[in-house]
Residue, then its C-alpha position, 0 to 999 in steps of 0.5 A: x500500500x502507497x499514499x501519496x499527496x496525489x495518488x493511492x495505491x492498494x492491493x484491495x479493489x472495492x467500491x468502498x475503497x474507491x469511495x474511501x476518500x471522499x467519505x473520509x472527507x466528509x466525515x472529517x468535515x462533520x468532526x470539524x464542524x462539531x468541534x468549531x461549534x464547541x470552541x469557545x468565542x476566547x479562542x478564535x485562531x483555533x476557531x478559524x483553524x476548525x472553520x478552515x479545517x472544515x470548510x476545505x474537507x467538504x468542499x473537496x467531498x462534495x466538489x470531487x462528484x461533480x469533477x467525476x461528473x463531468x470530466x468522466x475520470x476520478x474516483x467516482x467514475x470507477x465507482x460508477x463503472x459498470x452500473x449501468x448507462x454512463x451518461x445518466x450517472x455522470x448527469x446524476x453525480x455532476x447535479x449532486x456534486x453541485x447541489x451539495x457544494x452550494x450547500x457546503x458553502x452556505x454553511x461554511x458561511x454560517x460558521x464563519x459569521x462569529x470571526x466576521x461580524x455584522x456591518x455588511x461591508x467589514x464582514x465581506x472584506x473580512x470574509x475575503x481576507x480570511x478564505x483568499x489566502x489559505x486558498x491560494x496557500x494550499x493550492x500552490x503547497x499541494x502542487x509543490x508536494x505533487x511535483x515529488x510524486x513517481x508517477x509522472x507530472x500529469x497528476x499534478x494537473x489531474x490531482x494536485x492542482x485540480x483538488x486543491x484549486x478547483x475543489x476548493x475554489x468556493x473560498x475564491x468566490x463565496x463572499x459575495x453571498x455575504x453581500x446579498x448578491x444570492x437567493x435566501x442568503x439574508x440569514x448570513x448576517x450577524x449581530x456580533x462583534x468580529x472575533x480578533x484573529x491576532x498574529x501568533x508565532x506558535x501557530x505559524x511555526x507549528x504550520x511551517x513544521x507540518x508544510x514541510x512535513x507534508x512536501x517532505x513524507x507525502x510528496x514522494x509518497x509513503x508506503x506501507x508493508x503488506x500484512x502477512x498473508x497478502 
């Protein structure tokens, strides 16, 4: 068994197995999204940590069945392969990859509303501030760390830069729901003051650690032996 930032290898061929990666997504999400709701209003980096942490595992689960939709390659292609007409799977998984990526990001808005406030303009300026960066931060990250994988550098566009830029797009351009330019987005206001988010070094080395981490195990990709028997 072989993992890498871009790819996965195992000796197990199953529908479950293809679709471990976006369950893992999405149940990491809905842990996230737990925890961000139980963190308390005093610790605010670590809340927006949880709201990140969140935001980008449901939107790669949700993104990923629009992406198989549409480009017919990607895990759920091969999970739907051989269930029956193409065509009518493909149109099934495109319509609920974007039904449930508008709806990750309307409740990505809701949890980000204790870190941006309630005058209209300074939350949508906050909101901008607070999802641009890491978007641009990850994607360029992912694709630095797919560059080291063995398997050739075509993953990188269909992997690396696809998951990350185009899976998580939705942080690029769901602030504008909090201008009102979308349908039934009124509830996204909020009566609150804006959490601080201050500049903190432990934090910011502790991210440098795990980038590097990241680039240095995953880039080329970690292997594990086969249990006895296999």
């Amino acid at each position: 068994m072989a993992i890498s930032t871009v790819d996965m290898e195992c000796s197990v061929d199953s529908r479950l197995v293809i679709a471990g990666g976006t369950i893992m997504n999405a149940a990491a999400g809905s842990v996230f999204l737990a925890l961000g709701r139980m963190s308390a209003r005093t610790s605010p980096r670590l809340k927006y940590f949880l709201w990140l942490s969140m935001t980008v595992n449901l939107f790669m689960a949700a993104g990923y069945f629009a992406f198989s939709g549409i480009g017919g390659f990607g895990d759920w292609a091969l999970f739907i392969r051989g269930l029956g007409p193409q065509w009518v799977w493909r149109i099934g998984l495109t319509i609920f990859g974007a039904v449930a990526y508008m709806l990750a990001v309307r409740l990505s808005l809701l949890e980000l509303r204790p870190l941006i406030g309630g005058d209209k303009k300074q939350r949508f300026l906050r909101a901008v501030r607070l999802s641009r960066l890491p978007y641009f931060a990850g994607g360029v990250l992912a694709c630095v760390a797919g560059s080291l994988n063995p398997h050739g550098m075509i993953l990188i566009a269909l992997s690396a830069a696809a998951s990350t830029f185009g899976g998580a797009s939705g942080l690029l351009w769901m602030s504008p729901w909090l201008l009102g330019r979308i349908p039934f987005s009124s509830d996204l206001s909020s009566d609150a003051e804006p959490m601080p988010i201050r500049r903190s070094w432990p934090w910011i080395v502790s991210a440098f650690v795990l980038a590097l981490a990241f680039v240095a195990v995953l880039g080329p990709g970690a292997r594990f032996p086969q249990g006895a028997g296999h």
